[in-house]
DRENDO-466613 format. One record per atom (N, C-alpha, C): x, y, z; residue number from 0; atom name. Coordinates in pm, whole numbers, plus 50000, padded with zeros to 5 digits. Example, Ala and Ser with C-alpha at 12.3 -4.5 7.8 and 13.67 -1.06 7.14 Angstrom:
[site [51319 49431 50780] 0 N]
[site [51230 49550 50780] 0 CA]
[site [51320 49670 50780] 0 C]
[site [51285 49775 50708] 1 N]
[site [51367 49894 50714] 1 CA]
[site [51290 50003 50787] 1 C]
This chain:
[site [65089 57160 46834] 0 N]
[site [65114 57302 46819] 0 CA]
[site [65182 57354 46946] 0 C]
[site [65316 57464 46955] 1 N]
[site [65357 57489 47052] 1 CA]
[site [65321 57668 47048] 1 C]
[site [65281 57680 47096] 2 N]
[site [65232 57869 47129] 2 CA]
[site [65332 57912 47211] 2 C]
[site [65389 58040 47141] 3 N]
[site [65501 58114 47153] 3 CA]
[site [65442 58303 47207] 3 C]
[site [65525 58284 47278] 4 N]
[site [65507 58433 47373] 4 CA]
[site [65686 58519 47407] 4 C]
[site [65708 58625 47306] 5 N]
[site [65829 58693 47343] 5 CA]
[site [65804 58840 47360] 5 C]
[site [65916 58871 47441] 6 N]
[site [65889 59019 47465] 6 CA]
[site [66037 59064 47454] 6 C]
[site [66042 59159 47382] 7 N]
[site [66201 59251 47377] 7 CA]
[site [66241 59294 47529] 7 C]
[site [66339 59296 47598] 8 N]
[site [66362 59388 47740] 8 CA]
[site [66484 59374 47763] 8 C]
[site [66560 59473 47790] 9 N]
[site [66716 59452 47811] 9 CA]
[site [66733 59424 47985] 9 C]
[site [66849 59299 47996] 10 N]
[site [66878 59221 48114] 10 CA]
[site [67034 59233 48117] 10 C]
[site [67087 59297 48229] 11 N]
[site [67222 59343 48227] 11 CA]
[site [67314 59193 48304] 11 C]
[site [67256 59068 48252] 12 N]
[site [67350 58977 48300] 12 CA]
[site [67445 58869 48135] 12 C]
[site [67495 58799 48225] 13 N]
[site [67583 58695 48099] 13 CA]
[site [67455 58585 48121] 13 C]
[site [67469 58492 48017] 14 N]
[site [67407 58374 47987] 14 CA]
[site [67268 58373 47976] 14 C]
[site [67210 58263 48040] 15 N]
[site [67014 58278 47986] 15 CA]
[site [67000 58198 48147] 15 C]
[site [66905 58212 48205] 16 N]
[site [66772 58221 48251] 16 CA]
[site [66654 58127 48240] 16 C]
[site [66693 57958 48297] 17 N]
[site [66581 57883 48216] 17 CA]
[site [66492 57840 48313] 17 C]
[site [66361 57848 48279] 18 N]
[site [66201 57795 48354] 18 CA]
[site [66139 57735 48297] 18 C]
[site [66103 57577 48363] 19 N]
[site [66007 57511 48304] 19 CA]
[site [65873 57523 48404] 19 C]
[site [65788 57507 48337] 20 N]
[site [65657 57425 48405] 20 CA]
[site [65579 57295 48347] 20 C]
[site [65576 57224 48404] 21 N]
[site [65531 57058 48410] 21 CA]
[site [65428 56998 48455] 21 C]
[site [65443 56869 48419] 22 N]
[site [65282 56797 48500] 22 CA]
[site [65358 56644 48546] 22 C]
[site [65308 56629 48579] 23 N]
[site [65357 56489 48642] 23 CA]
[site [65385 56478 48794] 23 C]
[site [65421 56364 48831] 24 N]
[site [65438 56318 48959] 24 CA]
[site [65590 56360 49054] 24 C]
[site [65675 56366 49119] 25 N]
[site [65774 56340 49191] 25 CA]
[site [65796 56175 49217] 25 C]
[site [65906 56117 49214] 26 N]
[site [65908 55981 49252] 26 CA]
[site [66049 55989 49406] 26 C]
[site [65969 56025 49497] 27 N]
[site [66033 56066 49592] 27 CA]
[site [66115 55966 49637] 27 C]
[site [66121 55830 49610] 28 N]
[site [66153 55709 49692] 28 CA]
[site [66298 55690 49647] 28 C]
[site [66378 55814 49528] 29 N]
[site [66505 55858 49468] 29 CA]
[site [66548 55962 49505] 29 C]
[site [66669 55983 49540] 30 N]
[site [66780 56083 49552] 30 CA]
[site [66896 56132 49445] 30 C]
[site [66842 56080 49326] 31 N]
[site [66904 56108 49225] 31 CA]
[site [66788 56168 49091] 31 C]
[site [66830 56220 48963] 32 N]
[site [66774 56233 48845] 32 CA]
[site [66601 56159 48866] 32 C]
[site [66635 56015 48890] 33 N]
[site [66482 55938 48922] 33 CA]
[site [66369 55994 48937] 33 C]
[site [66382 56083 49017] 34 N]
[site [66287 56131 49098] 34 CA]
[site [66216 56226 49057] 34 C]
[site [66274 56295 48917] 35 N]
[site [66175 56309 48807] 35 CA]
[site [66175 56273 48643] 35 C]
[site [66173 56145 48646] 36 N]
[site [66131 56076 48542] 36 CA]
[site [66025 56086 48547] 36 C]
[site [65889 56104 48588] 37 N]
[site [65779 56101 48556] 37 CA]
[site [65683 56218 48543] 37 C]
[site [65775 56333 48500] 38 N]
[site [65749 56489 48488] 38 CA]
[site [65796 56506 48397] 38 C]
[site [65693 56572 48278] 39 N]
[site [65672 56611 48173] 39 CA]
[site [65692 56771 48174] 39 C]
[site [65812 56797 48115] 40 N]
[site [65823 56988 48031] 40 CA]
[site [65716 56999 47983] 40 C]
[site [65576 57099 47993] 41 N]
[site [65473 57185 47904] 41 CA]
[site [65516 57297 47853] 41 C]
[site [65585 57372 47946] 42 N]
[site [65648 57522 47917] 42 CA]
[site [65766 57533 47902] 42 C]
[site [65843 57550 47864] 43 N]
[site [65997 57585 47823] 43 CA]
[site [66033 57754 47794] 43 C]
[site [66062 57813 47943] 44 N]
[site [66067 57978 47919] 44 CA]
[site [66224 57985 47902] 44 C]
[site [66258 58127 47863] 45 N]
[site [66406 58165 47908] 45 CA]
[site [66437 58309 47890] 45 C]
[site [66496 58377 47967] 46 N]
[site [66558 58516 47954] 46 CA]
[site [66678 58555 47958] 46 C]
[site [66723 58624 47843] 47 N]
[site [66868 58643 47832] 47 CA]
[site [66862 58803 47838] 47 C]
[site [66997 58842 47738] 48 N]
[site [67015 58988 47767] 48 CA]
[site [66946 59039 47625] 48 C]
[site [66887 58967 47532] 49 N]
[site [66805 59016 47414] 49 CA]
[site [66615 59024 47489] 49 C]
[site [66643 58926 47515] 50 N]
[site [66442 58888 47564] 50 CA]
[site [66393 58808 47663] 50 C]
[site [66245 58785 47641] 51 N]
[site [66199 58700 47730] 51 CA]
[site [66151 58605 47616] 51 C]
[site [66128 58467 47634] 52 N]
[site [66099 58415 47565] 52 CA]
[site [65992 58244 47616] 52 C]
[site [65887 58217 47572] 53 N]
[site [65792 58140 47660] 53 CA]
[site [65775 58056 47526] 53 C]
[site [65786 57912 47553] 54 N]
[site [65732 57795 47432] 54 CA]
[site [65630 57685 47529] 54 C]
[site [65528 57666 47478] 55 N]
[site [65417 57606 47550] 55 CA]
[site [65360 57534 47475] 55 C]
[site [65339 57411 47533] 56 N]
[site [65326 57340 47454] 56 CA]
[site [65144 57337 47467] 56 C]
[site [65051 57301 47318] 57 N]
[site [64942 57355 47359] 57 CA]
[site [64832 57208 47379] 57 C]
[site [64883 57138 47406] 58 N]
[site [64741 57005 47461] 58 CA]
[site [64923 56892 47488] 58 C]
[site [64843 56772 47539] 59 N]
[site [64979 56649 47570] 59 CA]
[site [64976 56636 47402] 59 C]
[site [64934 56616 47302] 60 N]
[site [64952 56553 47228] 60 CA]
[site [65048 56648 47131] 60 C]
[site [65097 56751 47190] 61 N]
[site [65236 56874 47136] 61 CA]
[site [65323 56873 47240] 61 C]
[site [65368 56740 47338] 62 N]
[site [65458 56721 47415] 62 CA]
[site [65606 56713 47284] 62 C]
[site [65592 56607 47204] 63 N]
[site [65706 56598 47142] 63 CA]
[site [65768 56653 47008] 63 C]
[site [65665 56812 47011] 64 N]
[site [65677 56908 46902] 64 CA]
[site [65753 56987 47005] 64 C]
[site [65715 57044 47159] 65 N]
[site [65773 57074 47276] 65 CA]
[site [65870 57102 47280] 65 C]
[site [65927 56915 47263] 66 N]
[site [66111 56840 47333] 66 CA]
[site [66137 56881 47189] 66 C]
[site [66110 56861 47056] 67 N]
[site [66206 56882 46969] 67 CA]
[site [66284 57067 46971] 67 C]
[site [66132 57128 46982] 68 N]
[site [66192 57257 47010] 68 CA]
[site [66298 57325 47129] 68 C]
[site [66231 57251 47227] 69 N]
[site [66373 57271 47323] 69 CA]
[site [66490 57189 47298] 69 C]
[site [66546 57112 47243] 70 N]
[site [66661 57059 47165] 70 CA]
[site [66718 57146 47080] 70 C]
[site [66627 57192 46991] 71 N]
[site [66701 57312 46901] 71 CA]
[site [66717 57452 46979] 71 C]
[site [66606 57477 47048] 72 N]
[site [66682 57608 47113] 72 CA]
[site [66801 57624 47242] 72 C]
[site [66807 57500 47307] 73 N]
[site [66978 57465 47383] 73 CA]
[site [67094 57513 47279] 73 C]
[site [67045 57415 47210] 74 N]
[site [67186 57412 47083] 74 CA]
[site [67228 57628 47080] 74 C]
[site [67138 57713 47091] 75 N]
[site [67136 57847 47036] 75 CA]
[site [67167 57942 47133] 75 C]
[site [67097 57891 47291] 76 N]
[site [67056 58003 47417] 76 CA]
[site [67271 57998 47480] 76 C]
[site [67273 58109 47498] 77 N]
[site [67390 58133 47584] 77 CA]
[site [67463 58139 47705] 77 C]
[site [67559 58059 47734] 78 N]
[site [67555 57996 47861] 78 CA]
[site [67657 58116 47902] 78 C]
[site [67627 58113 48097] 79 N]
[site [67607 58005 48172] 79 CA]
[site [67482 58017 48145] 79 C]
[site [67369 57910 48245] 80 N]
[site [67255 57857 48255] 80 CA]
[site [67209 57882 48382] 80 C]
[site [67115 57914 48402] 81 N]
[site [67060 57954 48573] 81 CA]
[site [66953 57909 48528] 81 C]
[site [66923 57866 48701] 82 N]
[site [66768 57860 48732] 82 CA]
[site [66742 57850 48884] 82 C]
[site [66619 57904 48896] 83 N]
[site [66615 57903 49062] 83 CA]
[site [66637 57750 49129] 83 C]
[site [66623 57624 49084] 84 N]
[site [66664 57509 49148] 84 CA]
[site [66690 57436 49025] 84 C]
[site [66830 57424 49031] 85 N]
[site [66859 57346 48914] 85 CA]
[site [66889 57216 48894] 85 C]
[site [66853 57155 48987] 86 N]
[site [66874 56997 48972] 86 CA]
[site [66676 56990 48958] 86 C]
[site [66588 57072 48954] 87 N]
[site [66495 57010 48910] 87 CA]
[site [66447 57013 48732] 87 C]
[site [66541 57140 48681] 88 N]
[site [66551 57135 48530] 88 CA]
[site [66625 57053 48473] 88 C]
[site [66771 57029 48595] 89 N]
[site [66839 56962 48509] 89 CA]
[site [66782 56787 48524] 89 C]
[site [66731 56756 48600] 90 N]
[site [66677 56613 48611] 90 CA]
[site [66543 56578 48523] 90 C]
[site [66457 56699 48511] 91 N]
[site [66346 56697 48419] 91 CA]
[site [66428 56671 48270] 91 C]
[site [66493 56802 48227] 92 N]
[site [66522 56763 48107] 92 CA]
[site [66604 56664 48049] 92 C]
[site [66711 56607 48157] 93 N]
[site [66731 56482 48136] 93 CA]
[site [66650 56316 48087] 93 C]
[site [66525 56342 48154] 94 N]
[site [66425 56239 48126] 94 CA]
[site [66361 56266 48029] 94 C]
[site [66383 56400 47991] 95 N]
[site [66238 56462 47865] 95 CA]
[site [66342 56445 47741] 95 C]
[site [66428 56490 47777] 96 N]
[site [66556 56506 47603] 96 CA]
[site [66625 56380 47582] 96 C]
[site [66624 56290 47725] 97 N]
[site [66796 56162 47694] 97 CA]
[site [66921 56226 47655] 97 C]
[site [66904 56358 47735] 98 N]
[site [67013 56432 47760] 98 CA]
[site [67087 56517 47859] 98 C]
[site [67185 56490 47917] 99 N]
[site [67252 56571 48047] 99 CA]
[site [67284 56701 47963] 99 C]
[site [67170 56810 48052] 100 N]
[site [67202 56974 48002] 100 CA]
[site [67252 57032 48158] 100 C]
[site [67368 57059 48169] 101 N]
[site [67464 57130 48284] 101 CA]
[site [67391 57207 48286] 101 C]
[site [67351 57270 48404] 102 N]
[site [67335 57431 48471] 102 CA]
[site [67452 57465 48559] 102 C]
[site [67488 57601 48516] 103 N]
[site [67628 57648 48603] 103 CA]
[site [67596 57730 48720] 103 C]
[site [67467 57727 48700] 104 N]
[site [67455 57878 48849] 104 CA]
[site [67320 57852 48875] 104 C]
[site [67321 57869 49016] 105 N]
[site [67161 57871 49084] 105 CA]
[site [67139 57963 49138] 105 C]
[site [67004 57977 49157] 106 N]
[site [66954 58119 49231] 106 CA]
[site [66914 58121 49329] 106 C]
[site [66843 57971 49358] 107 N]
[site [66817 57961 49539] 107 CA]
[site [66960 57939 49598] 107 C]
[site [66891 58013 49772] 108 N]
[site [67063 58066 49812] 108 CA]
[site [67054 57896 49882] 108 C]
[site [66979 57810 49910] 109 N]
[site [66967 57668 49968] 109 CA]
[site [66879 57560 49879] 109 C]
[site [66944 57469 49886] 110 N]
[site [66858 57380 49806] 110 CA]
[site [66725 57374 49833] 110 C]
[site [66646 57396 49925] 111 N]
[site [66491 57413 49960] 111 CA]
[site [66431 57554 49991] 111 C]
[site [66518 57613 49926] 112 N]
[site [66454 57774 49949] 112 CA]
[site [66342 57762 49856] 112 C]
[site [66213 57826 49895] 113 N]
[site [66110 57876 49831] 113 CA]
[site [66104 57977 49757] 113 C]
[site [66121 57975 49609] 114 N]
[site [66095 58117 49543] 114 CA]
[site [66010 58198 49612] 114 C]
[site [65896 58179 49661] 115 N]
[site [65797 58264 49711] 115 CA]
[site [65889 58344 49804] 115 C]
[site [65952 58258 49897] 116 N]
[site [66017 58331 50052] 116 CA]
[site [66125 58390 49978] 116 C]
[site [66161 58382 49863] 117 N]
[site [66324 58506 49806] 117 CA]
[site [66260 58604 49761] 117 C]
[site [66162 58592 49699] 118 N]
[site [66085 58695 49648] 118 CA]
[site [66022 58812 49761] 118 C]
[site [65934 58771 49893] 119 N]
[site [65934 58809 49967] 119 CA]
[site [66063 58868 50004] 119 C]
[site [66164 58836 50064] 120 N]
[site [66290 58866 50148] 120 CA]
[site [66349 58964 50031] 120 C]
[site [66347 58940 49952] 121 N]
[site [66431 59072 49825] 121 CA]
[site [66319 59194 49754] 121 C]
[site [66236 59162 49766] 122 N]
[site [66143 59257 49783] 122 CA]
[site [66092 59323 49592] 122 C]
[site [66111 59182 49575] 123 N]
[site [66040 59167 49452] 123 CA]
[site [65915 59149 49401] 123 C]
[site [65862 59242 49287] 124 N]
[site [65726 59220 49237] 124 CA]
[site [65661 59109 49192] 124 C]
[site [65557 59068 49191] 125 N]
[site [65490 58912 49183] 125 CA]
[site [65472 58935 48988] 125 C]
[site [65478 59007 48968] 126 N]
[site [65475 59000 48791] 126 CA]
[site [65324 58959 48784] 126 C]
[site [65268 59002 48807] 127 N]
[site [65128 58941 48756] 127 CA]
[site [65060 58804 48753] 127 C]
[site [65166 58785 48864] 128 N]
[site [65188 58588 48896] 128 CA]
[site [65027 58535 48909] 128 C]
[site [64979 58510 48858] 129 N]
[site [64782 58433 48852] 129 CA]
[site [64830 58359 49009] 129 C]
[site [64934 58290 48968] 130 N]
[site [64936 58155 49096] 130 CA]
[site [65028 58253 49219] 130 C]
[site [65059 58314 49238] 131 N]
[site [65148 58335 49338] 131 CA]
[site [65327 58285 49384] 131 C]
[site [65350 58224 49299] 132 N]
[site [65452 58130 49320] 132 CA]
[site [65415 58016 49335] 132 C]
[site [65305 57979 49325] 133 N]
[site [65250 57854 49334] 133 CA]
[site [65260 57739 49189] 133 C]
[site [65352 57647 49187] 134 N]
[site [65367 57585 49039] 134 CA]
[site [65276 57469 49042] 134 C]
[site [65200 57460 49167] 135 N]
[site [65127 57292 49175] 135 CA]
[site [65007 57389 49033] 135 C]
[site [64982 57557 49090] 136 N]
[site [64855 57584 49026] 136 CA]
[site [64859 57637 48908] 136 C]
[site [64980 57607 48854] 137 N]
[site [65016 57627 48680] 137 CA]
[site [65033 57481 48648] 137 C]
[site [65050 57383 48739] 138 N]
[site [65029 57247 48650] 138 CA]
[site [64870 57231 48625] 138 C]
[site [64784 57271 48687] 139 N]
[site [64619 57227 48746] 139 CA]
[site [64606 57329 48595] 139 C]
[site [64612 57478 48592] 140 N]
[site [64558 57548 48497] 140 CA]
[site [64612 57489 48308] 140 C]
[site [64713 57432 48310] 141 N]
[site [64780 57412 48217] 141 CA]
[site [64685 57271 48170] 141 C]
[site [64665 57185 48268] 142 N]
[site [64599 57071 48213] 142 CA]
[site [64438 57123 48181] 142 C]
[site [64395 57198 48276] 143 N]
[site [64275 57289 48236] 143 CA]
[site [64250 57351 48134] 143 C]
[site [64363 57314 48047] 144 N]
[site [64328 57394 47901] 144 CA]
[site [64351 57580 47927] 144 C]
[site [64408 57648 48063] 145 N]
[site [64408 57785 48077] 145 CA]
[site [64589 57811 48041] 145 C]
[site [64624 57830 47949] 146 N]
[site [64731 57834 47886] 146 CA]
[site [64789 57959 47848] 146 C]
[site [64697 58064 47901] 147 N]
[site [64730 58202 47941] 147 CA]
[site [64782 58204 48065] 147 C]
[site [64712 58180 48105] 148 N]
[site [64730 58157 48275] 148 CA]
[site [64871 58080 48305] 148 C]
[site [64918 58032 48247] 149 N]
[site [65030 57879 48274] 149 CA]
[site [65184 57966 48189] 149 C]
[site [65154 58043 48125] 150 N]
[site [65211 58144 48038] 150 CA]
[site [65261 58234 48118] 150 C]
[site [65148 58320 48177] 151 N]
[site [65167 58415 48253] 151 CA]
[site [65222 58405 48375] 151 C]
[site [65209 58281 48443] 152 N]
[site [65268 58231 48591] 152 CA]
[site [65470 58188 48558] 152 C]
[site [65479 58169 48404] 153 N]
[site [65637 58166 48373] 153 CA]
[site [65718 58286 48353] 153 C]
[site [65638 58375 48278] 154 N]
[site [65696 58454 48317] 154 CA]
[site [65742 58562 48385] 154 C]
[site [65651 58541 48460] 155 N]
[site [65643 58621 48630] 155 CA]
[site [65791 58555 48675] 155 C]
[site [65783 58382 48676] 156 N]
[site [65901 58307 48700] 156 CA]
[site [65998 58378 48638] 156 C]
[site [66038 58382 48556] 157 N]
[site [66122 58430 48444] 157 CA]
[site [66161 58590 48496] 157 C]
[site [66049 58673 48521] 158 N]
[site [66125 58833 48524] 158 CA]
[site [66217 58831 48700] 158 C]
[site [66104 58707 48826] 159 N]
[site [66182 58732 48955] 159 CA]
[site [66283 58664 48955] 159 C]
[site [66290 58541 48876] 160 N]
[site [66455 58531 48886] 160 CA]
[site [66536 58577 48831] 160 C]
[site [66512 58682 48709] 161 N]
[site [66612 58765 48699] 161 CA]
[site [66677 58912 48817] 161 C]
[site [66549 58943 48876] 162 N]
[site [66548 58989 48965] 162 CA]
[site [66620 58948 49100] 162 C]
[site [66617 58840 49139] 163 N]
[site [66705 58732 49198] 163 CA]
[site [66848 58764 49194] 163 C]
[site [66896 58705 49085] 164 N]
[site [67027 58731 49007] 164 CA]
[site [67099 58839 49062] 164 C]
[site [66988 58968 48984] 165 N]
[site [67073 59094 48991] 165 CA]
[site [67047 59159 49162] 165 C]
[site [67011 59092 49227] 166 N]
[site [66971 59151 49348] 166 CA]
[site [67103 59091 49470] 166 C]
[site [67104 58922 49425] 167 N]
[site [67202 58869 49532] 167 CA]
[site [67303 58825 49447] 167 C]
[site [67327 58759 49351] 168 N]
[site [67391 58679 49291] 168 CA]
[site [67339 58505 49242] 168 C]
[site [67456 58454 49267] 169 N]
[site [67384 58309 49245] 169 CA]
[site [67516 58226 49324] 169 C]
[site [67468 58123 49313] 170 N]
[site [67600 57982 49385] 170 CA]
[site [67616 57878 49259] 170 C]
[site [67688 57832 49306] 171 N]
[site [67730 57691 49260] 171 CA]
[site [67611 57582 49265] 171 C]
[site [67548 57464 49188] 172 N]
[site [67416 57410 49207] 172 CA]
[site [67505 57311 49271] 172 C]
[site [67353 57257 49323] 173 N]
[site [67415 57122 49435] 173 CA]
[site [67436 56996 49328] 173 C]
[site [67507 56907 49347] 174 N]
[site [67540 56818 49226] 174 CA]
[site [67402 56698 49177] 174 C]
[site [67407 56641 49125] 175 N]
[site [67264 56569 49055] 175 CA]
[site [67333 56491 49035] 175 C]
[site [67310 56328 49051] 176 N]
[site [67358 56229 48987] 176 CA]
[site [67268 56186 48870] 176 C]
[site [67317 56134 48741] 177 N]
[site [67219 56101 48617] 177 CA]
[site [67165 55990 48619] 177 C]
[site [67107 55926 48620] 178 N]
[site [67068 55765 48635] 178 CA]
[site [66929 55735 48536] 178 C]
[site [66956 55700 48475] 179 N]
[site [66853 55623 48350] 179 CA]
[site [66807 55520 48373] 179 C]
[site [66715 55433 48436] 180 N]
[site [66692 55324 48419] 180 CA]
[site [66561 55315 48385] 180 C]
């Protein structure tokens, strides 16, 4: 079963807005895609200029009710594609789909910027963030069965990087190499 959370709100940008949250490991010992093969999509959010929109997947055993749904909703959401670090969506969903999904625009102004520290520095609201910017503690609540909580920490994600966006802009993402093995 995947549990669905939308809200109507008008967003004065082009394209969508995508946030995952996950469980799994980092395989740091890669500098390419690799390095998350072993991180699993739970949440699949996105915000465009119609809504907000949250798909969650509700125990592991609705991981691949999840991936089918995010397959069909790519095919639909309107590009460009943002996300605050996009070689970690685009390398996740590469391993989760067996598919290269381009992101055209990022929102961190450096590849290791901390959402927390943009949020701070632009002087944006925490949205009701449970975790703080903290995603280790939406993986911990999500396996905890607290799936409100794991919900609510995306789209906090979801409203500050739109906030992001319309506050600085975005860049060019740093490039990702694909590597399957």
């Amino acid at each position: 079963m995947v549990l669905i959370h939308q809200e109507k709100l008008e967003s004065n940008f082009d394209g969508t807005i995508i946030d995952i949250e996950t469980i799994g490991k980092f395989s740091n010992q890669y500098d390419d895609s690799r390095q998350y093969k072993q991180i699993q999509t739970v949440i699949f959010g996105f915000i465009d200029n119609r809504g907000l929109s949250i798909y969650c997947a509700k125990s592991i055993d609705s991981l691949k009710k999840l991936t089918n749904k995010i397959m069909q909703l790519l095919g639909d959401l309107k590009r460009p594609y943002y996300a605050f670090n996009c070689n970690f969506e685009m390398g996740v969903l590469f391993h989760n789909l067996n598919e290269v999904i381009l992101f055209e625009r990022e929102l961190n102004e450096e590849r290791y910027e901390s959402k927390r520290y943009a949020v701070s520095k632009l002087n944006i609201p925490q949205y009701d963030d449970p975790f703080n910017d903290n995603g280790a503690l939406c993986m911990e609540a999500w396996l905890k069965g607290q799936k409100e909580k794991a919900i609510a920490h995306n789209r906090s994600c979801l409203l500050k990087e739109r906030d992001i966006l319309l506050k600085r802009g975005f860049r060019t993402p740093d490039t990702l190499d694909f590597i399957d093995e």
